[in-house]
Structures are given as C-alpha cells and as structure tokens.
C-alpha positions in Angstrom: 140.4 125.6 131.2 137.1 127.6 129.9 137.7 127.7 126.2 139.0 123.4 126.9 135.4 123.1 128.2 133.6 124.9 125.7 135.3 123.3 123.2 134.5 119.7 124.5 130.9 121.1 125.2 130.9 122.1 120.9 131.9 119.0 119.8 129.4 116.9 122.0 126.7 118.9 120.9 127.7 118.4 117.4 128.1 114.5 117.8 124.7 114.4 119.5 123.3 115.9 116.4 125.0 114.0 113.8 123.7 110.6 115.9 119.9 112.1 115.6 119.5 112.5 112.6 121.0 108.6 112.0 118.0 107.6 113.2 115.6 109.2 110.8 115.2 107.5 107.5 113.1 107.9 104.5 113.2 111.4 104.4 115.6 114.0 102.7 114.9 117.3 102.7 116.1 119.6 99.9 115.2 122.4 98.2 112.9 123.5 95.2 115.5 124.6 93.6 117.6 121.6 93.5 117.9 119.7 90.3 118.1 115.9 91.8 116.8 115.1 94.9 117.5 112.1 97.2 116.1 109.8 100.0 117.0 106.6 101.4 114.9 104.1 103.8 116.6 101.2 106.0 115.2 98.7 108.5 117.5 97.3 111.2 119.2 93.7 110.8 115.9 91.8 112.5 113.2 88.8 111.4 111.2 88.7 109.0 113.1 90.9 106.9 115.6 93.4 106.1 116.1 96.0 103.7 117.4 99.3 102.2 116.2 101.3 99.4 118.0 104.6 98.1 116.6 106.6 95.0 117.6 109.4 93.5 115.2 111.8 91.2 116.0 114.1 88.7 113.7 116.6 88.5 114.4 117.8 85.1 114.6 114.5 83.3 111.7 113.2 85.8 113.7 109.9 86.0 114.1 108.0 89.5 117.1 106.0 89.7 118.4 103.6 92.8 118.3 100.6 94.0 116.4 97.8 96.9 117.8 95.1 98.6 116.1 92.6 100.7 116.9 89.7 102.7 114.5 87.1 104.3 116.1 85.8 107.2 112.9 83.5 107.8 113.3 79.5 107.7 109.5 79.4 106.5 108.4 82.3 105.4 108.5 84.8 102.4 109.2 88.3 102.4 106.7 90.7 99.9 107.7 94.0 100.2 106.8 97.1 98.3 108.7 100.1 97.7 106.6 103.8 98.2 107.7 106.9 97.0 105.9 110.1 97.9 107.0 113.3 95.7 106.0 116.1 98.5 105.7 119.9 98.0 107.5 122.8 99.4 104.3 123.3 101.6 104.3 119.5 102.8 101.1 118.2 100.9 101.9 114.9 99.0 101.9 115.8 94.8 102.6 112.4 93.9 103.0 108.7 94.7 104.9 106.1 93.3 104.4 102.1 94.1 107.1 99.8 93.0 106.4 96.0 93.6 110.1 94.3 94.7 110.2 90.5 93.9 109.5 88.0 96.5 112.4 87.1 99.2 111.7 83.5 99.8 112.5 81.3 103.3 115.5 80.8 103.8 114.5 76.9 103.5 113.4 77.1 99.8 115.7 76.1 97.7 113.4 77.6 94.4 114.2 81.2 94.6 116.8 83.4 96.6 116.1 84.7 100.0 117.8 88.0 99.1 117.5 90.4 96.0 118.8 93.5 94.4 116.4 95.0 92.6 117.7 98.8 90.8 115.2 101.2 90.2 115.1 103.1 86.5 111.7 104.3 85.9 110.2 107.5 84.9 108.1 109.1 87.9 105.0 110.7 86.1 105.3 114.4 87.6 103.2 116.7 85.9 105.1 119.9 84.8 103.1 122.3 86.4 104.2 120.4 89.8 107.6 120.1 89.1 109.1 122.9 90.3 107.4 123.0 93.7 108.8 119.3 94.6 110.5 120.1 98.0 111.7 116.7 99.1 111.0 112.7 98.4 109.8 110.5 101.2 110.5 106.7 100.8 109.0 103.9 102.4 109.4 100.5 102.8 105.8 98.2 103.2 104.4 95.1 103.2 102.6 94.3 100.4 99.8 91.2 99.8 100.4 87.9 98.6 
C-alpha cells in the first residue's frame, strides 16, 4: 500500500510539472554550448488575434530559421503584429534583438487580403562573434506593431 502511494504521489508530481511549464512560452533555455538553439511563442485561440511563432538559431551559421502564423478572427479589424527575438546571455543581459515585421491579417470581412498568414522565417541574425559563444537562450515575443 506505501510503495502504491508513493508511486501515485511520483507521478502526480511529475504531471504537475510537465502542465507548468505548458504554460510558459517564449522562452527556451539551453546551454552555451549548444550548437542550435530554440524558442517558440503562442497566444491562446481568442479576438483580435492569434498566433504562433517557433524559430530555431544556429549559432554557428548565425542563421534563424522558423516560421509565424496568424489569424484575425475580427469582422472589422486588422491584425499588425511583429515578431521579437531577444538573443540573451548566459548571465541574463539581452546581447541582441531582432524585429521581424509579419504581413498584415486583415478582417475577416475584407475580401482583399487573407485574414490568416504563414510567414517562415530565413534570415541571418547579426551576432557579433565575440558574443556568440556566450548566447545562453533566445526569448521570442509576439507584439503589436503600428499601422
């Protein structure tokens, strides 16, 4: 009946971990000594918009990889987000950051460009070399950005 317990008492306590970290997005923690590093950002199914962005950076080749989707679900208004990447160090300042404008998700109601796009990602991130080596993790973040 004891080792039953502690056994159910294990896995709940593993469950209950897995389900926290769930909720965090935008960050991924890794190493400096990894060679590619990952982080992913997603907003729950709700109005104005929704989204998910995942990139990928390889940190000898300094090229960041993914992809964005939005979708408007707004009769009458657009969606203008912007895609942030911050390149932080293994002591938690920010080294670098990274805008990439995404491409307007129109109203629902317009009938002159979609309401949802898939936008991949392909660009070199400008890392200097002497940085390089002390990138620790990526943070990525979704925002609003002006007309």
């Amino acid at each position: 009946m004891t080792a039953r317990f502690i056994r159910k008492a294990a896995v709940a306590t593993a469950l209950a971990g897995s389900l926290a970290t769930l909720g965090s997005a935008g960050v991924a923690s890794a190493s400096v000594s990894d060679p590619v590093l990952q982080a992913t950002a997603q907003s729950p199914y709700a109005p104005p918009c929704s989204y998910t962005a995942s990139v990928e950076w390889n940190r000898a080749t300094s090229n960041l990889n993914g992809s964005m989707w939005v979708s408007n679900h707004m009769w009458f208004e657009a969606c203008r987000k912007m895609l942030v990447i911050t390149f932080v160090d293994n002591e938690g300042n920010s080294a670098a950051t990274m805008d990439i404008t995404l491409p307007t998700a129109c109203a629902t109601t317009d009938p002159t460009c979609p309401s949802e796009s898939v936008t991949p990602i392909n660009q070199v991130a400008p890392i200097s070399k002497y940085v390089k080596p002390f990138i620790d993790h990526l943070d990525v973040q979704v925002v609003d950005r002006p007309r």
